[in-house]
NUMARKE-390926 format. One record per residue (C-alpha): residue in one letter; y, x, z; residue number from 1. Coordinates in steps of 0.25 Angstrom, whole numbers, plus 5000, padded with zeros to 4 digits. Example, Ala and Ser with C-alpha at 12.3 -4.5 7.8 and 13.67 -1.06 7.14 Angstrom:
residues 2
A	4982	5049	5031	1
S	4996	5055	5029	2
end
This chain:
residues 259
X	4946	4862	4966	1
X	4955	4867	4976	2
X	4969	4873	4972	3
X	4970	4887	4968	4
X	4982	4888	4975	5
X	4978	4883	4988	6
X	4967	4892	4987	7
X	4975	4905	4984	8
X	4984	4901	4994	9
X	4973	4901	5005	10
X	4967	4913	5003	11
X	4981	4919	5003	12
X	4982	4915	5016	13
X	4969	4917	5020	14
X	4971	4933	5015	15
X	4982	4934	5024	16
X	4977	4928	5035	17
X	4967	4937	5037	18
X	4970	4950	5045	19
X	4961	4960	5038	20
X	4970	4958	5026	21
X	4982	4963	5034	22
X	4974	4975	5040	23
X	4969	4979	5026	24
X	4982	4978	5017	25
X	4989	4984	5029	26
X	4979	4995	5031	27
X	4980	4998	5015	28
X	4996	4998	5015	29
X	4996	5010	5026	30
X	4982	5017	5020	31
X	4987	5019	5004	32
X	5003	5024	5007	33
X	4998	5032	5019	34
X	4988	5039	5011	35
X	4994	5041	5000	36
X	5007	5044	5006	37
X	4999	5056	5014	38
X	4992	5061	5000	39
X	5006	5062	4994	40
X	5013	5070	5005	41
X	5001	5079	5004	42
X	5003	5084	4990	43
X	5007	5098	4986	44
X	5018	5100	4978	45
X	5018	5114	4974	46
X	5000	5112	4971	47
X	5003	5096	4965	48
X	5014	5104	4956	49
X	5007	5113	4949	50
X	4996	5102	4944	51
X	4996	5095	4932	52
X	5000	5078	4933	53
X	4989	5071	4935	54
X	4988	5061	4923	55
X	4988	5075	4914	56
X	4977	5082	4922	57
X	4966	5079	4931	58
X	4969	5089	4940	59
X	4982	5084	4940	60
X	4991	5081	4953	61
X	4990	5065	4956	62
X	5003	5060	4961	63
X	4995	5046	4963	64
X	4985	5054	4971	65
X	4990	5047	4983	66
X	4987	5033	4978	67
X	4972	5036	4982	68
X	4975	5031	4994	69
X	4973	5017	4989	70
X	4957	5020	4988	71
X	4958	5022	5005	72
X	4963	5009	5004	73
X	4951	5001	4994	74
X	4943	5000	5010	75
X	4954	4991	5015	76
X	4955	4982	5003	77
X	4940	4982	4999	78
X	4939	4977	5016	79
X	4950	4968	5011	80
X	4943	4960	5001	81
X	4931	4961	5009	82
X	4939	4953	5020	83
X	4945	4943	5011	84
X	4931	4936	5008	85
X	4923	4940	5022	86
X	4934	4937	5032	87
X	4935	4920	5028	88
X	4920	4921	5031	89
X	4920	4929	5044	90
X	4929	4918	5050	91
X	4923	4906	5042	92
X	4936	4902	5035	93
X	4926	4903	5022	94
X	4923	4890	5026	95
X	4937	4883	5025	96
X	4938	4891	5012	97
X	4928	4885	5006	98
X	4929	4872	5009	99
X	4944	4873	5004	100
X	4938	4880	4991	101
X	4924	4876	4987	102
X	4923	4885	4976	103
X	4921	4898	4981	104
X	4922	4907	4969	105
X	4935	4902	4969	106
X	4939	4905	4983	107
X	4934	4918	4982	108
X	4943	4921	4968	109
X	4955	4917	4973	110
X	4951	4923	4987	111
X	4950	4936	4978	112
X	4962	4934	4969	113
X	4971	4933	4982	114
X	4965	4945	4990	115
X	4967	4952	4975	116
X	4982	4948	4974	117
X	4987	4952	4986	118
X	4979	4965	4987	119
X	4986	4969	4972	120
X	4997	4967	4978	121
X	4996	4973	4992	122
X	4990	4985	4981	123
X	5001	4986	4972	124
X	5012	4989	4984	125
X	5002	4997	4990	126
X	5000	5006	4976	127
X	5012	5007	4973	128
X	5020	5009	4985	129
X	5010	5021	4989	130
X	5012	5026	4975	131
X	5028	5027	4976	132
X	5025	5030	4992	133
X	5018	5042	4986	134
X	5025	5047	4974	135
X	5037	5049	4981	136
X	5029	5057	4993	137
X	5025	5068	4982	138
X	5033	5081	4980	139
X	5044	5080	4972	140
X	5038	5079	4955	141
X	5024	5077	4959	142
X	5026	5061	4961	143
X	5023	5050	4948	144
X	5031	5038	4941	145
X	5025	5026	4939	146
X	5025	5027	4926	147
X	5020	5042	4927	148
X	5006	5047	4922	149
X	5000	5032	4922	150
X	5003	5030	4939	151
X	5004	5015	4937	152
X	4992	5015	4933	153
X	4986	5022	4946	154
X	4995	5012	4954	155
X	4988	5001	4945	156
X	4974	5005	4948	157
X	4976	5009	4963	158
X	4981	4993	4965	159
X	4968	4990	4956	160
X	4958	4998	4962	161
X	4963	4991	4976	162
X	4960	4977	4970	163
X	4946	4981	4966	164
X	4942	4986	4980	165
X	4948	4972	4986	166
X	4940	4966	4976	167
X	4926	4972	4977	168
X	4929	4971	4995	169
X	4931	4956	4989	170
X	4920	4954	4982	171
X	4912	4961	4993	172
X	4916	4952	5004	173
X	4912	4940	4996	174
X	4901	4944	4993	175
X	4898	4947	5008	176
X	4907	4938	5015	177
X	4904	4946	5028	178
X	4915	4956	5033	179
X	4906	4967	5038	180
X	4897	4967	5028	181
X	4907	4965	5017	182
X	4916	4978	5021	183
X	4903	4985	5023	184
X	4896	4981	5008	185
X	4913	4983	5002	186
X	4911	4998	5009	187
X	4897	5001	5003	188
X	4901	4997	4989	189
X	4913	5001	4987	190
X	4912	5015	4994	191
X	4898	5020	4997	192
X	4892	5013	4986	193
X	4902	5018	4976	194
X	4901	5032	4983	195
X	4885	5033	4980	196
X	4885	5025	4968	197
X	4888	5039	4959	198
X	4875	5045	4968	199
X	4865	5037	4960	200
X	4871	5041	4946	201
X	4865	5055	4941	202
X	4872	5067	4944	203
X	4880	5069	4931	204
X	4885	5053	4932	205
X	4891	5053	4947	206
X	4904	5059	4942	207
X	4907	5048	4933	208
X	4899	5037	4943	209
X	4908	5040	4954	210
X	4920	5036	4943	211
X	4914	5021	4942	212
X	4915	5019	4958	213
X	4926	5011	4964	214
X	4932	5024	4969	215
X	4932	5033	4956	216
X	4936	5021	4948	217
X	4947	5020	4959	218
X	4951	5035	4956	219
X	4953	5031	4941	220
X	4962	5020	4943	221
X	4970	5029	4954	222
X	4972	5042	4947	223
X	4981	5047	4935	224
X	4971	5060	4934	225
X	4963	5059	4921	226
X	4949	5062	4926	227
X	4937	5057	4919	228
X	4938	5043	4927	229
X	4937	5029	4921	230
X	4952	5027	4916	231
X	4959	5015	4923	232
X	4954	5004	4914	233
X	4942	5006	4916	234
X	4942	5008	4929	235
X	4949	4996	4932	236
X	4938	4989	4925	237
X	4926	4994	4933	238
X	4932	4990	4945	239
X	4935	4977	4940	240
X	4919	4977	4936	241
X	4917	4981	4950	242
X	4924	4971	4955	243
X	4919	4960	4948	244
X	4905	4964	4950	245
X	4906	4963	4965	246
X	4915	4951	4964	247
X	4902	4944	4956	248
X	4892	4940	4967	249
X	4903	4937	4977	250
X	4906	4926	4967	251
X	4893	4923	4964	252
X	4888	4923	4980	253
X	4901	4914	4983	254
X	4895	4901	4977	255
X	4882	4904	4982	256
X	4884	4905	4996	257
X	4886	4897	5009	258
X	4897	4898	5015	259
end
């Protein structure tokens, strides 16, 4: 059986090598700070002011608002993980893996458990750095502490909801193990299927169906306000229910297939 250390070794390389993975980090370090630096130049102070916090009220002002900006960013890390897998098959370097590693569950595991390390920590420099970037762009008194109204949680979730995504684009491109097609199928799951899903609920479920997609479930690992949405927990645990379900045929299909 080959070393684990050689196989965590090459696929670290092999993440690096490849140029989408520059282009996507690099588009997601200028997309989340920009954004959410424009949203927290924007606020008002004299109407945020006269608001209620956020963690007391629903309607309440959300000095973590601008961290919504991480969900512009879940298309370039879904694209991300779809590349991960697809791109070793558009080139043919599949071939070298696999005679290097037989066992391809086991490629695909450390594959993912690389790709989900560096992403966690290009996330968590991400999140946090917007975060300070942002608090300190509010007017005066409105901005939040850490250790204020629960923000490290939001902080903790926003990093979280950023590894799902890479995950599910993950599980997608294994699945797939075609660029085009694996972007496309990542799209049409995780945003127009999600989108529609609540349509097929009757009309007096859809509010709480819309709170089970990836982008409400998203909302309630990203905001302080205390709406009727799943608490963190349990969101954390759908997602990872998500997750796992569409990581389940990829593994399956992997020993089953030719190369």
């Amino acid at each position: 059986m080959t070393d684990i250390r050689y196989i965590v070794r090459s696929e670290w390389i092999k993440l690096w090598s490849v140029r989408s993975t520059w282009w996507c980090l690099g588009a997601a370090a200028v997309v989340v700070p920009v954004f959410g630096a424009l949203a927290a130049s924007a606020v008002d102070p004299v109407e945020a002011a006269a608001l209620p916090k956020a963690w007391l009220a629903e309607d309440g002002f959300d000095p973590l608002e601008p961290l919504t900006a991480v969900l512009l960013a879940q298309f370039v890390f879904g694209v991300l993980g779809v590349l991960t897998v697809t791109s070793e098959y558009s080139t043919g370097q599949i071939h070298s893996s696999l005679l290097a590693v037989p066992q391809r569950r086991r490629l695909l595991t450390v594959k993912l458990a690389v790709l989900t390390a560096v992403v966690a920590a290009v996330a968590t420099v991400l999140v946090f750095g917007t975060f300070f970037l942002t608090q300190a762009l509010h007017p005066d008194g409105l901005g939040i502490g850490l250790a204020e109204g629960g923000a490290w949680k939001v902080l903790l979730g926003c990093i979280a909801y950023l590894l799902f995504i890479t995950v599910f684009g993950f599980a997608v491109g294994a699945a797939v193990r075609g660029t085009g097609s694996g972007i496309t199928l990542f799209m049409a799951v995780a945003f127009l299927a999600m989108s529609a899903l609540p349509a097929v609920f009757p009309s007096t479920l859809r509010d709480q169906a819309v709170r089970y997609t990836f982008v409400g479930l998203a909302e309630s690992l990203t905001t302080l306000q205390p709406d009727p949405r799943p608490g963190m927990p349990a969101a954390a645990l759908f997602l990872a229910a998500y997750a796992a379900l569409a990581l389940a045929p990829a593994m399956l299909l992997a020993e089953r297939r030719d190369n």
